[in-house]
MDTraj code that builds the backbone (N, CA, C; nanometers):
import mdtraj as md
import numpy as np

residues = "UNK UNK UNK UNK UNK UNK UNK UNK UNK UNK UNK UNK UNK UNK UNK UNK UNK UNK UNK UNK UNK UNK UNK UNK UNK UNK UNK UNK UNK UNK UNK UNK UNK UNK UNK UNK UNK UNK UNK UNK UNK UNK UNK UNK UNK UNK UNK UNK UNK UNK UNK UNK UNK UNK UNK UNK UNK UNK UNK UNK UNK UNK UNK UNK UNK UNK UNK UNK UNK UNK UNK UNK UNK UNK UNK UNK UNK UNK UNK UNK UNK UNK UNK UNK UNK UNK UNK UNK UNK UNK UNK UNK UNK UNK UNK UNK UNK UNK UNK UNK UNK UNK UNK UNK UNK UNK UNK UNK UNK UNK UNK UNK UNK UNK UNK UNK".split()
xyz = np.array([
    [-0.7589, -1.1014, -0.4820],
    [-0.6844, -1.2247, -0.4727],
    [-0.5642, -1.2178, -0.5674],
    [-0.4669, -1.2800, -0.5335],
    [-0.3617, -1.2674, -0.6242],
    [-0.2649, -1.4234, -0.6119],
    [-0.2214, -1.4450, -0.7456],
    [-0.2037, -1.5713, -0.7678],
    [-0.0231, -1.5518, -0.7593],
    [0.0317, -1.4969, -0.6211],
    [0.1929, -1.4935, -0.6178],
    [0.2119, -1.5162, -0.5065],
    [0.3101, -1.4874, -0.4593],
    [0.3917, -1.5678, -0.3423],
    [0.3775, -1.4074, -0.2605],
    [0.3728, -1.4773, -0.1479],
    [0.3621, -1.3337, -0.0087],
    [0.5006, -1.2500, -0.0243],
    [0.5919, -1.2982, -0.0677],
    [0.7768, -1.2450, -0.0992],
    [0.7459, -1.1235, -0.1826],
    [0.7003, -1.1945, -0.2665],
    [0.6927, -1.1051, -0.4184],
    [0.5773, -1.0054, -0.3991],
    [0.4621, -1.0255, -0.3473],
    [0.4009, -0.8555, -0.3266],
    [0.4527, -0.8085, -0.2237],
    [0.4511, -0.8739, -0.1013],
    [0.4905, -0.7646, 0.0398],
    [0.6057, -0.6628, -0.0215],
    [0.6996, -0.7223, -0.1558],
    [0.8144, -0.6419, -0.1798],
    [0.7511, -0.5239, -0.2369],
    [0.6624, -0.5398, -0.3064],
    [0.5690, -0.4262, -0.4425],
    [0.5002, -0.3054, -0.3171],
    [0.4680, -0.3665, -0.1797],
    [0.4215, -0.3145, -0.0747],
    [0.4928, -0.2425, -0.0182],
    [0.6632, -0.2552, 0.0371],
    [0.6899, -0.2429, 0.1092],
    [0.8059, -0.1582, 0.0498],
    [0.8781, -0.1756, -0.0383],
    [0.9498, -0.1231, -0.1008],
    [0.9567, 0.0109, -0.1489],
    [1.0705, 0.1025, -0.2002],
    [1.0079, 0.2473, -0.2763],
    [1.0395, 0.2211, -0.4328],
    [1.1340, 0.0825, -0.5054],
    [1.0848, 0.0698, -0.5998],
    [0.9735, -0.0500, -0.6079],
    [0.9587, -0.0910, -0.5330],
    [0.8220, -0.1899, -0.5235],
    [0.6635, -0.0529, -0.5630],
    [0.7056, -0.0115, -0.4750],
    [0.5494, 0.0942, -0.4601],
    [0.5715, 0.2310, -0.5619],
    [0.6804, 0.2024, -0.6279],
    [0.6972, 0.3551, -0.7513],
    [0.6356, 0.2496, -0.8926],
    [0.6149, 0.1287, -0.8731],
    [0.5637, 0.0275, -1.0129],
    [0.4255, 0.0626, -0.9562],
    [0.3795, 0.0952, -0.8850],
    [0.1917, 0.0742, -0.8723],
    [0.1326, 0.2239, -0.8204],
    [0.2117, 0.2180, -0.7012],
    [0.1140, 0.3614, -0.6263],
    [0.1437, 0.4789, -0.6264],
    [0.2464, 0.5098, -0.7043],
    [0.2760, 0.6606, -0.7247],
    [0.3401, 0.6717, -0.8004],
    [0.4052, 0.7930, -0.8356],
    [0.4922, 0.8346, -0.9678],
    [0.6038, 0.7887, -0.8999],
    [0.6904, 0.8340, -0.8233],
    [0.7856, 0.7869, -0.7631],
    [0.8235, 0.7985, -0.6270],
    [0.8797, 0.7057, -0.5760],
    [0.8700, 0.6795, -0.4123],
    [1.0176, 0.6452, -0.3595],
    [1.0633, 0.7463, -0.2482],
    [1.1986, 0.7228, -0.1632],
    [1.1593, 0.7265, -0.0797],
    [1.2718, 0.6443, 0.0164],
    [1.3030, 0.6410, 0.1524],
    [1.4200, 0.7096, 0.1840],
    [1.4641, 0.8043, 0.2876],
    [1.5803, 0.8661, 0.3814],
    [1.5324, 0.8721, 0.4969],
    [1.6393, 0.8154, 0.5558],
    [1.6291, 0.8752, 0.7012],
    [1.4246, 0.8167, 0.7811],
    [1.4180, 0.7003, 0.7297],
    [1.3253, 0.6248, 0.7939],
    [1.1827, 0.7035, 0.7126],
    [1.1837, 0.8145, 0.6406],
    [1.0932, 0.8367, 0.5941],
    [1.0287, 0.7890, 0.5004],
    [0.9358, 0.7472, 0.4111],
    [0.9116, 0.7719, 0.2357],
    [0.8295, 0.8722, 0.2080],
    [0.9099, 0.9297, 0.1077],
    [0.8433, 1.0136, -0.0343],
    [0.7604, 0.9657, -0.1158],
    [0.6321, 0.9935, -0.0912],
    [0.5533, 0.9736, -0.2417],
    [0.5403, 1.0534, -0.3347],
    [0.5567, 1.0392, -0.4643],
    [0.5642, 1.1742, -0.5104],
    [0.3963, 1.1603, -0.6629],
    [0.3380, 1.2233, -0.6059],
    [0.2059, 1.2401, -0.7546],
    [0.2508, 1.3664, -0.8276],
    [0.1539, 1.4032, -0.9675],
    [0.2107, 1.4646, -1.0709],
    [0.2760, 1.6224, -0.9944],
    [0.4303, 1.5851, -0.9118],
    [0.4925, 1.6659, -0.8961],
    [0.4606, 1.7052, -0.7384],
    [0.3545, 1.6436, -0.6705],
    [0.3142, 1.6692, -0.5150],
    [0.3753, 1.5656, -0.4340],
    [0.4705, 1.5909, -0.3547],
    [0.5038, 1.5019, -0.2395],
    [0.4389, 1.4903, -0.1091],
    [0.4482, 1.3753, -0.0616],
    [0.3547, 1.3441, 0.0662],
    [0.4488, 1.2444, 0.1009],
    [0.4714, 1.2534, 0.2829],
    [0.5959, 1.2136, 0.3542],
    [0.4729, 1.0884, 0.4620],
    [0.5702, 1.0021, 0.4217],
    [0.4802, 0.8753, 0.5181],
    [0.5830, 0.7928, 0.6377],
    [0.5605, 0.7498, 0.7247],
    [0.6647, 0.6672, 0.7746],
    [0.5936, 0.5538, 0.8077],
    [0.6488, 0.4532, 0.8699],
    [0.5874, 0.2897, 0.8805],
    [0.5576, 0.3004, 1.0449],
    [0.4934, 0.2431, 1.0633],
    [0.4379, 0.2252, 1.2179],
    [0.4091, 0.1267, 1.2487],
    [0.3926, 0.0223, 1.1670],
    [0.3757, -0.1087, 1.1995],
    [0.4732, -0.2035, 1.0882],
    [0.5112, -0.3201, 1.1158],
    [0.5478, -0.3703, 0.9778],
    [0.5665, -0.5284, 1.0118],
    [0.5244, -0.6331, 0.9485],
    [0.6052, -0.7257, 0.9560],
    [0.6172, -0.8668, 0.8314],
    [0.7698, -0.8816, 0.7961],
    [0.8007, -0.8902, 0.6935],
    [0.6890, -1.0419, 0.6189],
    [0.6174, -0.9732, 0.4590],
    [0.5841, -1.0728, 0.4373],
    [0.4521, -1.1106, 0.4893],
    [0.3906, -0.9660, 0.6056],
    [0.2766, -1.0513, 0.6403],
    [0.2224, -0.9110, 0.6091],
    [0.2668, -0.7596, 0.7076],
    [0.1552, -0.6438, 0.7145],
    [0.2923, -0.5152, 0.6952],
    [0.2132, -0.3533, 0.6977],
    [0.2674, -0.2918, 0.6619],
    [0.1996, -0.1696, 0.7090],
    [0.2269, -0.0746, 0.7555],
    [0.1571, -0.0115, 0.8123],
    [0.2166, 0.1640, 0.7990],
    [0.1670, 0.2454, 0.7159],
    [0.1931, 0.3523, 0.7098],
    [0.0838, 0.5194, 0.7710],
    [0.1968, 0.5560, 0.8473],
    [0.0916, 0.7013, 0.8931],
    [0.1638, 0.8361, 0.8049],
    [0.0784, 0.8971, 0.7491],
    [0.1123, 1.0280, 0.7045],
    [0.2052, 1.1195, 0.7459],
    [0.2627, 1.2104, 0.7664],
    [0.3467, 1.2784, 0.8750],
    [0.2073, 1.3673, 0.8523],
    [0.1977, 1.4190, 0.7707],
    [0.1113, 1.6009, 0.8422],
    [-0.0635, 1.5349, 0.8108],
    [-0.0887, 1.3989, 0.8842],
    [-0.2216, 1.4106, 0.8978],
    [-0.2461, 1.3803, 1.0772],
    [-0.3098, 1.4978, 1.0936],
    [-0.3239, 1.5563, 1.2407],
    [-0.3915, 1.4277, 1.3414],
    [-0.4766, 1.3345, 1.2807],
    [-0.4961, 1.2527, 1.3787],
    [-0.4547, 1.1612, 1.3838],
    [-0.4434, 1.1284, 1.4963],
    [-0.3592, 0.9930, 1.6082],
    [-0.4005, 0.8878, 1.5516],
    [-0.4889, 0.8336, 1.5231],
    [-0.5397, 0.6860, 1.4770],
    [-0.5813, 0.6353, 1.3457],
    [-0.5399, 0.7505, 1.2700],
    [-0.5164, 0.7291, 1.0939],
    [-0.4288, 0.6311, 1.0565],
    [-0.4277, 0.5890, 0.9472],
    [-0.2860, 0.5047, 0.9102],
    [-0.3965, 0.4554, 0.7717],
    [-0.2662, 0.3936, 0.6793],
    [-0.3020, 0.3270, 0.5607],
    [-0.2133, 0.1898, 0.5921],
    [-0.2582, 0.1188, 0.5256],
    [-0.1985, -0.0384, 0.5786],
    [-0.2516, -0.1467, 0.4614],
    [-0.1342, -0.2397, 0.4396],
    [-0.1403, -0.3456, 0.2918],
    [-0.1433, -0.4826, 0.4162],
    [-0.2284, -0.5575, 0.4021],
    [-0.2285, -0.6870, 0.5156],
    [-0.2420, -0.8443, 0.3954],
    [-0.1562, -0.8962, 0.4254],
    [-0.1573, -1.0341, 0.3469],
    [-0.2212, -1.1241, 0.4453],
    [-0.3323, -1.2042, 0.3382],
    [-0.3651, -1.2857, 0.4153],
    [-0.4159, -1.4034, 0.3442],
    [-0.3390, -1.5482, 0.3666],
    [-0.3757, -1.6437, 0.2909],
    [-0.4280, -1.7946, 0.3593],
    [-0.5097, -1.7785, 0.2632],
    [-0.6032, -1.8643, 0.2746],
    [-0.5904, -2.0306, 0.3063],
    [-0.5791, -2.0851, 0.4318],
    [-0.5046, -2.1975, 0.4280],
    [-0.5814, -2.3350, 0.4010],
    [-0.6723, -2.3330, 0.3505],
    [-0.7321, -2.4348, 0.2862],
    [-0.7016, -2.4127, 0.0785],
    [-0.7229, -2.2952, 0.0333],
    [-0.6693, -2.3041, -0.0695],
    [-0.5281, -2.2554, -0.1356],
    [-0.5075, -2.1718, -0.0194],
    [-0.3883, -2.1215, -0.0769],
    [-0.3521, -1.9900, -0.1209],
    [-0.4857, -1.9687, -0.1403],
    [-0.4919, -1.7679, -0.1834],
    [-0.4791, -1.6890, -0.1507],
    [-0.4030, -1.5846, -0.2359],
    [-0.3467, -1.5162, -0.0847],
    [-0.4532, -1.3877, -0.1127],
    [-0.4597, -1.2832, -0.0153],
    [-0.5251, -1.1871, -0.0617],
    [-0.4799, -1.0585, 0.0003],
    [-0.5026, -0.9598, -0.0666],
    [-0.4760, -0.8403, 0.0087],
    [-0.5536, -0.7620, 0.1004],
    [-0.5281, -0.7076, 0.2063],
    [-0.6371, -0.6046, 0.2701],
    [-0.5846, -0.4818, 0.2753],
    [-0.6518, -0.3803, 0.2398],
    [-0.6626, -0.2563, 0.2083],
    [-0.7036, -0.1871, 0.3330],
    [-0.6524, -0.1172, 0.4248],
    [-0.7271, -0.0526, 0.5549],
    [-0.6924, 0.1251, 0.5102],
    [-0.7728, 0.2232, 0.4613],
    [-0.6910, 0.3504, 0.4529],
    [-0.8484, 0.3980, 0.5285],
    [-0.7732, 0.5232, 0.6116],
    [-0.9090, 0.6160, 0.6523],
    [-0.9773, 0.7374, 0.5894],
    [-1.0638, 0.7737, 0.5360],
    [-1.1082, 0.8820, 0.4445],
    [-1.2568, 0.9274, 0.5616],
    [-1.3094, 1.0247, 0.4841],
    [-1.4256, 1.0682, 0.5334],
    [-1.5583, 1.0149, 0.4654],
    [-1.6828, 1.0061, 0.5552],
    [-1.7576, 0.9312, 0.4748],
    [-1.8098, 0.9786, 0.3505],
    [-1.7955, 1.1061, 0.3183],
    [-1.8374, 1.1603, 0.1520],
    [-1.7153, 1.1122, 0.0818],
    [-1.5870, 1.0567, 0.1190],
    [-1.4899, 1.0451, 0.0749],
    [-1.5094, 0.8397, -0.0412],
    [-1.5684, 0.8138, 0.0605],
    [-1.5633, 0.6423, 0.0668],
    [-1.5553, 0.5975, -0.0906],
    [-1.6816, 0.6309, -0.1368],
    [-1.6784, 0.6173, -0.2654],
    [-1.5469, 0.6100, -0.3700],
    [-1.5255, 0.7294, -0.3720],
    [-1.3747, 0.8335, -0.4700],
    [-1.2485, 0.7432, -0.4309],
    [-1.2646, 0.7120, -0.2995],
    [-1.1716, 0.6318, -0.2489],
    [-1.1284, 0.4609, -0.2765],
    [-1.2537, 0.3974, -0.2738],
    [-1.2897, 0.2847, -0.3345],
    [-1.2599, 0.2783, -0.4720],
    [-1.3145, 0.3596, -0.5345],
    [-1.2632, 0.3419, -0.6877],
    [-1.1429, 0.3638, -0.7344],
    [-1.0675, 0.4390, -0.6576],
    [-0.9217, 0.4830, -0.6428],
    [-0.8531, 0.3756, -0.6121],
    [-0.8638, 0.2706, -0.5084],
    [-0.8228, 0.1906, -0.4669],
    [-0.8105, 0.0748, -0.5558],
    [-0.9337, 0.0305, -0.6250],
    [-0.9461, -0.0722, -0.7492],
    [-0.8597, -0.0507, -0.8033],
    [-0.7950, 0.0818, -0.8567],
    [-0.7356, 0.1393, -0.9981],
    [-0.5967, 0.1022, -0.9382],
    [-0.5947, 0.1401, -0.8678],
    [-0.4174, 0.1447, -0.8170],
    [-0.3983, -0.0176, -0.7382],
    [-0.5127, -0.1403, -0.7461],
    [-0.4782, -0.2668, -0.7224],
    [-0.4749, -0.3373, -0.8717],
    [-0.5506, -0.2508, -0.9865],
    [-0.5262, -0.2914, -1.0922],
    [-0.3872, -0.3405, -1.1664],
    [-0.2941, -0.1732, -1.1253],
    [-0.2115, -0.1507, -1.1426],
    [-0.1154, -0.2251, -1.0632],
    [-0.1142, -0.2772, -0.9615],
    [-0.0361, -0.3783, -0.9220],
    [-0.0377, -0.4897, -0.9588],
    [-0.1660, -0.5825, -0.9656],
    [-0.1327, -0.7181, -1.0516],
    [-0.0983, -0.6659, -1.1920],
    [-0.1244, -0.5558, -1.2661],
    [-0.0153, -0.5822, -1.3704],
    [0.1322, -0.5445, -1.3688],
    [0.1610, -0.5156, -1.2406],
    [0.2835, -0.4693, -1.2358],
    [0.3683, -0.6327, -1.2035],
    [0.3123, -0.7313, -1.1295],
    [0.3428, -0.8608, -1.0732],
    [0.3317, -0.9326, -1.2349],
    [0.2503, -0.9159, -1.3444],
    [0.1647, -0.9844, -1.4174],
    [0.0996, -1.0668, -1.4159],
    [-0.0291, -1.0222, -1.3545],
    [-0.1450, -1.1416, -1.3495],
    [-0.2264, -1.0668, -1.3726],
])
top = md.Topology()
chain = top.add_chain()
for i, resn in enumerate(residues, 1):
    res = top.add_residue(resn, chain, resSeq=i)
    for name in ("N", "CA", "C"):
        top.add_atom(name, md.element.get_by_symbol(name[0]), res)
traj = md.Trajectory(xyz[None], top)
């Protein structure tokens, strides 16, 4: 849950300096692509879905199957107001775990990047 406005994360989401404050060392876009870059490893993503403020939808370039994707989904709560994030990435099931905890760490790192 996060106590900000859908503007202000979808940007932290959607962005390559939005997403170089939380999910990677540093992140570009050219030519419709983004660069993620970890300690010195790049990995090339492009968007496949997107829409502003609500979802976001990224597929790998060199991961071989068709129906993979990682994806940030806002979704708020219209009785209180909360907004929340959804997390959709595909791993393998020995993976789930490593992945999950990975995921906490790097949502950690976003509400303190927003500060909350």
């Amino acid at each position: 849950m996060f106590n900000t406005s859908p503007r202000v994360l979808y940007n932290r989401l959607s962005t390559p300096a939005g997403l170089s404050e939380w999910f990677a060392d540093d992140v570009n876009l050219k030519n419709g692509l983004y660069s993620f870059e970890w300690d010195g490893n790049e990995q090339y993503a492009e968007v496949i879905s997107k829409k502003d403020n609500k979802h976001i939808r990224f597929k790998w370039i060199d991961d071989d199957e068709d129906d993979t994707y990682f994806e940030f989904k806002l979704q708020k709560d219209e009785l209180t107001g909360d907004l929340a994030l959804l997390v959709t990435d595909f791993v393998t099931q020995d993976e789930i775990a490593d992945a999950s905890d990975l995921w906490d760490k790097q949502i950690a790192e976003l509400k303190h990047a927003i500060g909350l």
